[in-house]
Phi, psi and omega in degrees: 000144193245132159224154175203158201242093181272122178247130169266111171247215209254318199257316171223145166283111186271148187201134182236123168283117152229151159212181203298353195275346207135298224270147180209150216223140159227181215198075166285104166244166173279148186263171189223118165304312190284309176193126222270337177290349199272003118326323158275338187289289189316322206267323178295327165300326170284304184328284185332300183307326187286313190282326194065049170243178165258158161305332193296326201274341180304131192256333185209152209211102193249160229238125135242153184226162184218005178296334202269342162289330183281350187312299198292328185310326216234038187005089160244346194295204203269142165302094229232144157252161186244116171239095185219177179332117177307137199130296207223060171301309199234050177295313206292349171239020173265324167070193186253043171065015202258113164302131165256019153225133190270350172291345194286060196310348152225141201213133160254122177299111186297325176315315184275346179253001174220081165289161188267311195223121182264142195332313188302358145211072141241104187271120173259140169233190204254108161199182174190110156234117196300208215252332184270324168108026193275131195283157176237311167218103176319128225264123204275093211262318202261005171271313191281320176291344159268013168279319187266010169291304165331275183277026176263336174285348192253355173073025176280123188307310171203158182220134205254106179277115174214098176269135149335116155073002146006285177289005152273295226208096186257046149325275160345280148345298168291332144306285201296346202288309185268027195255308185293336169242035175247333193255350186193072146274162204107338203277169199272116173251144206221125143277123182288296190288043185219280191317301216235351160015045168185188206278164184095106053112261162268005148260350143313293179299349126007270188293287211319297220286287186322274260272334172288346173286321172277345179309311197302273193340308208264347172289313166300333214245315159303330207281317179322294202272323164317311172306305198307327165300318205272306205293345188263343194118330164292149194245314182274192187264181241233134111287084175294167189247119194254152165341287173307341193087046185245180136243176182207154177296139165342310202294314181306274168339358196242289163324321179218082156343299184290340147295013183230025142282209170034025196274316167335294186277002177286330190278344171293301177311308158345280175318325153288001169269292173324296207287321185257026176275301185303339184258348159110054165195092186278000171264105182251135192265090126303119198262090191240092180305100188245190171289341199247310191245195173211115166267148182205126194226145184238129190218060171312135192074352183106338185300111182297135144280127177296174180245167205267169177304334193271359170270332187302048196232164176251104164049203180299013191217169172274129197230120148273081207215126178294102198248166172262176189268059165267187154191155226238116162234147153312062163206133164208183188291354165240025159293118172299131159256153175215150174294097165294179204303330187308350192064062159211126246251125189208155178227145172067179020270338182298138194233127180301042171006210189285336204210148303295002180086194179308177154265342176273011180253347163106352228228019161107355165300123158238011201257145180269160202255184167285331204259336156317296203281349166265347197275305149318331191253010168060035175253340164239145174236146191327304182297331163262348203238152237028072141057018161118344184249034181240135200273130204233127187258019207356299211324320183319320204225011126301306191278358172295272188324323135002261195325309189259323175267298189317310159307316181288331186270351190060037173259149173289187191281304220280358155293309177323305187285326156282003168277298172306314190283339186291340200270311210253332149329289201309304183313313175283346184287311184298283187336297154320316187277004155271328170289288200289297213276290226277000182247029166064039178251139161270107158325303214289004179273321195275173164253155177240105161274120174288115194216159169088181201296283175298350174315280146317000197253339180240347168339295176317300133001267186323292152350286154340289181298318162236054190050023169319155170240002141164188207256144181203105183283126187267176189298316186219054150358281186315331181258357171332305196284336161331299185296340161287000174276316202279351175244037177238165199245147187281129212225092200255097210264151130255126171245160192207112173283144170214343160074050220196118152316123193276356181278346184192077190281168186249054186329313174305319157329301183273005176277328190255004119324279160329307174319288195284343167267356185290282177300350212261274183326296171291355160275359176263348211246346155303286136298022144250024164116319191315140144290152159328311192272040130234012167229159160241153184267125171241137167313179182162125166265115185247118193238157184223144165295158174263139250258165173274173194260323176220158180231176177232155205277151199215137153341148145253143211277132172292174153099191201281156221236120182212209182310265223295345173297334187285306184329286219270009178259317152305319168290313202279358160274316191298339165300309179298305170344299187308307159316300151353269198249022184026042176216171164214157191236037199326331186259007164293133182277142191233137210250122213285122239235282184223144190250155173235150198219115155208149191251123171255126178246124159329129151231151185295131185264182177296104159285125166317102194236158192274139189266156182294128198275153173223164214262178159332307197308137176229037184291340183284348205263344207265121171277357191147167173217086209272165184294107152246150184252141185240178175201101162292140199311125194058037153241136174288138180277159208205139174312115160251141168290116163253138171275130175273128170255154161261130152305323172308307184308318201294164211205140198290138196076317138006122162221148198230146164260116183288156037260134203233111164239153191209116183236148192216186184274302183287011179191165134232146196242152231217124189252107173239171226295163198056006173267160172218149181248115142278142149264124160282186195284351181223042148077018162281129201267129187253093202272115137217181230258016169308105168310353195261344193300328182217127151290117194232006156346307182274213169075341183296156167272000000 
């Protein structure tokens, strides 16, 4: 089997090759923003060339995308119409009443000032389905065709359907659906009890509204990358990577829009979980440094976390949706730094993305970047990077910085430049200690996998600061979350409200959920190709005390669901509680919220092979050695003579003393002073990050 995996980011399309025999392959290009497959096309086709295969020989071919998150980000989506319950016309813009500065006597609310829905369509029609799913007032069939007559004269892209209690009973729902493709077919339909199948109110009407603003876009743009992919040669269909850490078919993707938000940064922590399973230290911080952004995800034990319900949001709005617990900050190697009007020295969040890029890549930038400032600061060079064949300008980026920072601040450029890189390290550092330190994670428990281009280059840094005790750069950093595509598994989720006291619970009730998303789930995963015997079915629970407001999510306790399934489904929520929230409530009754069904289909992951072992001695590896500037903790920064490694050269045992630079074709890696480096056995470089490790004292300049 040839499999490949393409992650598209703001600045280059990462693209990792593998198949069973062994052989594995990479792949970097600039991404192209106007349209992001022919970078993908373009980069999968050069591999292929490299390698000496054909596209045609490829049996599967896995995907991340960032379209359906810039959609919401960069309010662009489809002009959306609304068909729900007379009444409760205007849920998407009361929201929960909640301010996001509560102190503020004036505010544009964001949900109301970039809608989702514009009033003049949101259409009500005459329907009531109660709490139970019992119908109460039958849904008035000649209201709803003339409400989608309304927005079919009104030019709406898609119409998004949220009836009251929907998820008991999508009856109704399913009547307008085949009312709307009988008065506007073509048009994109978005369903609550398809999207979102469970209780709340206005984050069902949320989700239901996102998935129809991004559906036209994200159905053209898979529809896009399958012709442009066929016409290039591949035969099999396009797998995308979902919200959760999954894959899903085109068609599915096409079909539920709103699970491919977050889909990009989810394939890194994946890929980091592989890389710290594989060097033996499965609890992982990943730092995935890109051109555009900086991702950071917490996997204790190797284990995706969900993100709680109150987390679950795109930019300003709500997606009830299983998403993993990454997040996105504005800072990469095409972050801008600039003096603002306050005269206070700020870097990102706005980024020279691929065009123009850095001012040191020639291509018409001129404001300096992150990546100016390592280029000044000598961690990078013309000559290594992507192995010579991106063309790199030092002069460039001393006078960007010059110009806009050095001069406004009276500083030199190489203070300037340690500046820059310092404002936006500190920015990845806080991001980490809030996913770790303030959510009851101990750094010092963890490994920091270093990913993405830029990654290695702060890793040392970051570690450092917060006592990570190290660090672990994988064999292709820059290509991680590809590789985090080829080692996720195909993931398919169903929810179910069922409302039900774990003190006196409606066992049948939830047996026969279980029953029916059991069966749901495997007929979708059927139809994507699966035999029975490659997926498994896992429980979930979301349970609360009663009440409390939200709930969490807990294993559901295996064997037959009786006396003793309750018992042991009640501990494992007080436990998780405990976990959480460092308390548990044992004689508080626990209120059993939604069962959950998710389907795993196996796929063969990326094995990790062992690199040719060597002694400490790492000389043969060594290209050389140049000035770079460092700084020790109460030291002003200063020229260290640095040993330069070829990573290709370096051998398993292998030890390097920082301050260290280690160059490849997608990254470098920055070993710093008072640091020591191991390379493992399967060629991963193990930074750690102890100050007692190396004395680093001499060497100045």
């Amino acid at each position: 089997m040839k499999r490949i995996g393409v992650d598209v980011g703001g600045t280059f399309t990462d693209i990792m090759y593998w198949d069973e025999d062994g052989g594995i392959a990479v792949h970097k290009v600039p991404s192209t923003p106007r349209d992001p497959s022919q970078a993908t096309v373009d980069g999968v086709t050069q591999l292929a060339a490299q390698i000496g295969i054909s596209v045609a020989d490829l049996d599967q071919f896995l995907h991340g995308t960032t379209v359906a998150t810039n959609i919401v980000l960069e309010h662009n989506g489809a002009d959306v119409g609304l068909i729900t319950t007379e009444g409760f016309r205007d849920i998407l813009h009361i929201a929960r009443k909640k301010r996001p500065y509560n102190y503020s006597s004036y505010q544009d609310l964001p949900w109301q000032k970039w809608q989702l829905v514009r009033r003049r369509n949101r259409r009500v029609v005459p329907e009531r389905i109660d709490a139970a799913g019992n119908v109460l007032i039958p849904l008035d069939e000649d209201a709803v065709r003339e409400q989608v007559r309304v927005l079919k004269d009104n030019g709406v892209a898609a119409i998004a359907v949220c009836f009251l209690h929907a998820y008991r009973n999508p009856v109704h729902e399913q009547a307008v659906k085949r009312i709307i493709e009988q008065e506007y077919p073509g048009v994109f339909i978005s369903l609550s009890s398809e999207v979102a199948p469970q209780y709340r109110e206005y984050e069902r009407f949320s989700t239901t509204a996102l998935n129809a603003f991004v559906g036209p876009k994200v159905a053209r743009y898979v529809d896009n990358l399958a012709n442009t992919t066929r016409e290039a040669g591949v035969r099999g269909d396009i797998r995308l990577m979902t919200s959760a850490g999954g894959l899903i078919t085109s068609k599915n993707a096409v079909d539920n829009p709103v699970l491919l938000l977050t889909s990009g940064v989810v394939a890194g922590l994946l890929g980091g979980c592989a890389i710290g399973s594989a060097s033996g230290y499965p609890s992982v911080i990943t730092l995935d440094v890109g051109g555009t952004s900086a991702d950071i995800g917490v996997a204790p034990d190797g284990k995706l976390r969900m993100k709680h319900l109150l987390d679950t949001r795109i930019g300003d709005y709500h997606a009830m949706v299983p998403m993993a617990e990454v997040d996105t900050i504005g800072a990469g190697g095409g972050s801008v730094a600039f003096v603002d009007e306050g005269g206070m020295f700020r870097v990102g969040p706005r980024s020279a993305g691929a065009t123009p890029g850095p001012a040191c890549y020639a291509r018409g930038g001129t404001e300096p970047t992150s990546t100016d400032a390592m280029v000044v600061l000598g961690w990078l060079q013309a000559d290594s990077f992507l192995s010579g064949s991106m063309r790199v300008e030092p002069q460039l980026a001393e006078k960007a910085i010059e110009e806009h920072i050095a001069s406004k601040l009276g500083t030199t450029v190489e203070h300037a430049a340690v500046g820059i890189f310092q404002i936006l390290a500190h920015a990845m550092t806080e991001a980490i200690s809030l996913h770790s330190v303030r959510k009851g994670y101990d750094p010092r428990d963890f490994s920091l996998i270093a990913e993405g281009g830029a990654g290695p280059l702060y890793a040392w840094h970051i570690a450092q600061q917060l006592d990570i005790p190290r660090v672990i750069v994988p064999h292709h950093p820059g290509i991680a979350s590809a590789m985090g595509l080829l080692a996720t598994d195909i993931r398919v989720e169903q929810p179910a409200t069922v409302w039900t006291s774990l003190a006196e619970p409606d066992l049948d009730h939830v047996r026969a959920e279980f029953a029916r998303l059991e069966a749901q789930v495997s007929e979708q995963l059927a139809g994507d190709g699966l035999d029975p015997e490659d997926f498994v079915l896992e429980r979930s629970l979301d349970c609360r005390y009663i009440g409390q407001g939200y709930e969490l999510r807990v294993p559901a306790p295996a064997g037959e669901l009786d006396d003793d399934w309750v018992i042991r489904a009640a501990e494992a929520f007080h436990e998780v509680h405990e976990r959480t929230y460092l308390q548990r409530f044992d004689d508080k009754p626990v209120h059993l919220v939604n069962v959950r069904v998710t389907g795993i289909g196996k796929v063969g992951h990326v094995p990790l092979a062992e690199i040719e072992a060597g002694g400490e001695d790492a000389s043969a590896a060594v290209k050389g050695t140049r000035e770079a500037v460092f700084w020790t903790d109460g030291t002003r920064p200063a020229a260290f003579t640095t040993t330069v490694y070829d990573r290709d050269l370096l051998k398993a045992g292998n030890v390097l003393t920082g301050p260290a630079i280690v160059e490849q074709f997608d990254s470098t890696t920055v070993v710093g002073p008072k640091q020591r480096a191991v390379i493992d056995r399967v060629g991963h470089i193990i930074i750690e990050t102890a100050t007692s490790a190396v004395d680093a004292e001499g060497d100045q300049r």
